[in-house]
C-alpha positions as CSV (number, residue, x, y, z in Angstrom):
1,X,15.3,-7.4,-21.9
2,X,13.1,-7.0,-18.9
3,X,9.5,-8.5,-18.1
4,X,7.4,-6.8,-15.7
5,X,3.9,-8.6,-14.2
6,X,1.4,-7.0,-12.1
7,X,-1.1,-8.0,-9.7
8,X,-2.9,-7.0,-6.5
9,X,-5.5,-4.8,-8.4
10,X,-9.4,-5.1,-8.0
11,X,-12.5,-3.1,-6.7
12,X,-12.2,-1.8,-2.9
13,X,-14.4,0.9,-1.0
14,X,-12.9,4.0,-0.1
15,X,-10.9,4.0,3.0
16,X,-9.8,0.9,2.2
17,X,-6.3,-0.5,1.1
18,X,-4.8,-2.3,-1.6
19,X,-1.1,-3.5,-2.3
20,X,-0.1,-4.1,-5.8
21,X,3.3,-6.2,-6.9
22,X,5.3,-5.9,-9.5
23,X,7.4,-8.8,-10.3
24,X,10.8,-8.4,-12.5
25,X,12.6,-11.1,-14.4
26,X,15.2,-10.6,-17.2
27,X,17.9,-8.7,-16.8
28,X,17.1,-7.0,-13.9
29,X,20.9,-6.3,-12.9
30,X,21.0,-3.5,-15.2
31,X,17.8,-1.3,-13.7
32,X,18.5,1.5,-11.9
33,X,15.0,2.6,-11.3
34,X,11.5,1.1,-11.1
35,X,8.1,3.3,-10.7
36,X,4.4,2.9,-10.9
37,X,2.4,4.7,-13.1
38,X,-1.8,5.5,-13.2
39,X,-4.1,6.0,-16.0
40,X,-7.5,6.9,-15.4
41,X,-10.3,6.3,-18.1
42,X,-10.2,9.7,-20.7
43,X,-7.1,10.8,-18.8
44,X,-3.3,10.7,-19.1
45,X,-0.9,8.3,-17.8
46,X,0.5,9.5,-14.5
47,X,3.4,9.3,-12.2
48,X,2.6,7.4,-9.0
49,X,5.8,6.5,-7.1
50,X,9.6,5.7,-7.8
51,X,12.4,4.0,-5.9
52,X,15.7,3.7,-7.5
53,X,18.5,1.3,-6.9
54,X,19.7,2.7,-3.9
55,X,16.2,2.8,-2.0
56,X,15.9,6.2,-2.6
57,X,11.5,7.1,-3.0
58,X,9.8,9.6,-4.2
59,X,5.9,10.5,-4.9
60,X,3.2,12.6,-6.6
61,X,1.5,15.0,-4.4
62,X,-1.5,13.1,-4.8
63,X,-0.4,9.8,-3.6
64,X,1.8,11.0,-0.7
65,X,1.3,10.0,3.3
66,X,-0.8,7.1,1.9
67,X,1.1,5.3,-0.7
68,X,4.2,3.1,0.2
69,X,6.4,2.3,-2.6
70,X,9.0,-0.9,-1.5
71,X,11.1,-3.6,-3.2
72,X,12.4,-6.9,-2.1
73,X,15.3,-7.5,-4.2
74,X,15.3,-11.2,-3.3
75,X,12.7,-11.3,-4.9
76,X,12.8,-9.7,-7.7
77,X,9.2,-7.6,-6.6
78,X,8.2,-4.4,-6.1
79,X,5.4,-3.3,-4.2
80,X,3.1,-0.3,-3.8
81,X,0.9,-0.1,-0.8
82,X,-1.8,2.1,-1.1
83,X,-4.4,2.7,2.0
84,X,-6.8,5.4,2.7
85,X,-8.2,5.0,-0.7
86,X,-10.3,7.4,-2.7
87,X,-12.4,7.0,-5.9
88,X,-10.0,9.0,-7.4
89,X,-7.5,6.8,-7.5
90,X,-9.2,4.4,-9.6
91,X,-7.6,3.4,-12.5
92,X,-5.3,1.0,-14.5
93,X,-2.0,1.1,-12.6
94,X,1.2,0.1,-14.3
95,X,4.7,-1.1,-13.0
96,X,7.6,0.5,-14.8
97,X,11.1,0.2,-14.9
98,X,14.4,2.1,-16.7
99,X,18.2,1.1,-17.4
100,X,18.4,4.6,-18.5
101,X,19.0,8.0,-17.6
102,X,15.2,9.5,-17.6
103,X,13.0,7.4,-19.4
104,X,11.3,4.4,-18.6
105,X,11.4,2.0,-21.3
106,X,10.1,-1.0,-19.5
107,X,6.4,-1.6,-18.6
108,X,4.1,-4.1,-17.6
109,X,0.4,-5.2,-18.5
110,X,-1.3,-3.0,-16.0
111,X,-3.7,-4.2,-13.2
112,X,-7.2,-2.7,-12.4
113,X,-7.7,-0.5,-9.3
114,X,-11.5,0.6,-8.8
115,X,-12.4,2.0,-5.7
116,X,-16.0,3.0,-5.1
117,X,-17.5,5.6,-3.1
């Protein structure tokens, strides 16, 4: 098994910048992916960012040139910068992880973003 914890959410202005963490205990060995994930009030949950194992990133269209997905494995923590921020990316944001294939089956509690205009 594999916990996940967030934190780093709360209310900022637009333009602003946030960073959120993600911190992994368990049986972290066996990941081979970790992501972030959005869901806005009356909307669907949404891909954010992933980095896998080897480093290796990747973004929604939405996010990208001011998000800044990161891990420090000595750690244990992943992190997602997020600057230039918009109302629209208010929402509840949630770290995920996978020792799968595709899906990930690991998630944390979620932590608040609210950015106001």
């Amino acid at each position: 098994q594999v916990q996940l914890v967030e934190s780093g959410g709360g209310l900022v202005q637009a333009g602003g910048s946030l960073r959120l963490s993600c911190a992994a205990s368990g049986s972290i060995f066996k990941l081979n992916a970790m992501a972030w994930y959005r869901q806005a009030p009356g909307k669907q949950r949404e891909f954010v960012a992933t980095i896998t194992s080897r480093g290796s990133t990747n973004y929604a269209d939405s996010v990208k040139g001011r998000f800044t997905i990161s891990r420090d494995n000595a750690k244990n923590t992943m992190y997602l910068q997020m600057n230039s921020l918009k109302p629209e990316d208010t929402a509840e944001y949630y770290c995920a992880a996978r020792d799968r294939l595709v899906t990930f089956n690991y998630w944390g509690q979620g932590t608040q973003v609210t950015v106001s205009s």
